[in-house]
C-alpha positions as CSV (number, residue, x, y, z in Angstrom):
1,X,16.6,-17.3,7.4
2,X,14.2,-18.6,4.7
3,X,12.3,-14.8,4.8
4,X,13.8,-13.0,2.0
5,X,10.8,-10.1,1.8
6,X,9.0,-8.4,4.6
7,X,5.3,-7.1,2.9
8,X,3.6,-5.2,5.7
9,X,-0.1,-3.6,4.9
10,X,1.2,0.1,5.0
11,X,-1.3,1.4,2.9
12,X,-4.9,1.5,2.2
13,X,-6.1,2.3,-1.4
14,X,-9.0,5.0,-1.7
15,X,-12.2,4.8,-3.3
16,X,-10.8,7.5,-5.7
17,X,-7.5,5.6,-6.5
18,X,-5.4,7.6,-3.9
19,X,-3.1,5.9,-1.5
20,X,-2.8,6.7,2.5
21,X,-1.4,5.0,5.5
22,X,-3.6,2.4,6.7
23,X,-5.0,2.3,10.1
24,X,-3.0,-0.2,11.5
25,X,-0.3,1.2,10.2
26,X,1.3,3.6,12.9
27,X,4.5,6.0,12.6
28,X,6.0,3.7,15.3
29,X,5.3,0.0,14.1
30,X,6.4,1.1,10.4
31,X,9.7,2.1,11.8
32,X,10.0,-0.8,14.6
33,X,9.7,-2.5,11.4
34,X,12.6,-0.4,9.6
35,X,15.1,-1.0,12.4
36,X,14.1,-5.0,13.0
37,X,15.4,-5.2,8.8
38,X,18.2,-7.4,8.4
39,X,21.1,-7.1,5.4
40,X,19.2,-9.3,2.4
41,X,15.9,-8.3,3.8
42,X,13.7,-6.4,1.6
43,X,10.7,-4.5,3.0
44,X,7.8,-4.4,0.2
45,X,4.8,-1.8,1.7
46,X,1.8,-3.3,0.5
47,X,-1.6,-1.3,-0.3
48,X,-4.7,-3.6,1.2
49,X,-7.7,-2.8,-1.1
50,X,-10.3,-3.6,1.9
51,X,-13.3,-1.2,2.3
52,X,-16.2,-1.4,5.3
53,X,-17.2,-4.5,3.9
54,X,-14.0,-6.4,3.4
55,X,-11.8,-6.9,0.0
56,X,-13.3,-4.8,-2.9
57,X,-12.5,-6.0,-6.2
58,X,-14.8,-3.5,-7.6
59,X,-12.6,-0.5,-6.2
60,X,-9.7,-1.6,-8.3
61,X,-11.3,-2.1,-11.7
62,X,-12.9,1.0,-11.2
63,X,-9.3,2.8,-10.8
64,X,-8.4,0.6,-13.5
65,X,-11.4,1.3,-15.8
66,X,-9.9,4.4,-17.9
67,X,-7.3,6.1,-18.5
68,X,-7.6,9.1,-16.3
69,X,-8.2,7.1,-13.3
70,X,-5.0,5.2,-14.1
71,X,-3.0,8.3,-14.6
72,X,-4.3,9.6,-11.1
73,X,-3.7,6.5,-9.3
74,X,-0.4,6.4,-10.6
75,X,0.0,10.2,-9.8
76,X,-1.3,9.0,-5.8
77,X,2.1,6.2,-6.1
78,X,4.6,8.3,-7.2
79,X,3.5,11.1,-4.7
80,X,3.8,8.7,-2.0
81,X,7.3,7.5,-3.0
82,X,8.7,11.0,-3.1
């Protein structure tokens, strides 16, 4: 009862600032995960920044770094959302 947010890993974040399903992120667990939400339960789809070596700081200051990367990244979010 305590559980107010459900944050799966949905999404992976791209080298180049774009945003895609992750792949442990199936069509069936995210909506076995949809159906399983309670009233008062929000469902927050996170985007893991982990490359073929683990986390990758680096990968998000370079999205980060200027302007036009931030503008495509945010371009990747809002094109996932619609």
């Amino acid at each position: 009862d305590s559980v107010q947010e459900i944050l799966p890993e949905w999404y992976q974040l791209g080298e180049d600032g774009t945003v895609s399903y992750s792949k442990t992120s199936s069509a069936k667990l995210r909506q076995a995960v949809i159906q399983a939400r309670r009233p008062g339960k929000r469902i927050l789809g996170m985007i893991n920044n982990f490359g073929s070596n683990g986390f990758d700081g680096a990968r998000v200051s370079r999205i980060v770094a200027s302007e036009d990367s931030r503008r495509r990244h945010a371009k990747a979010l809002a094109d996932l959302v619609r």
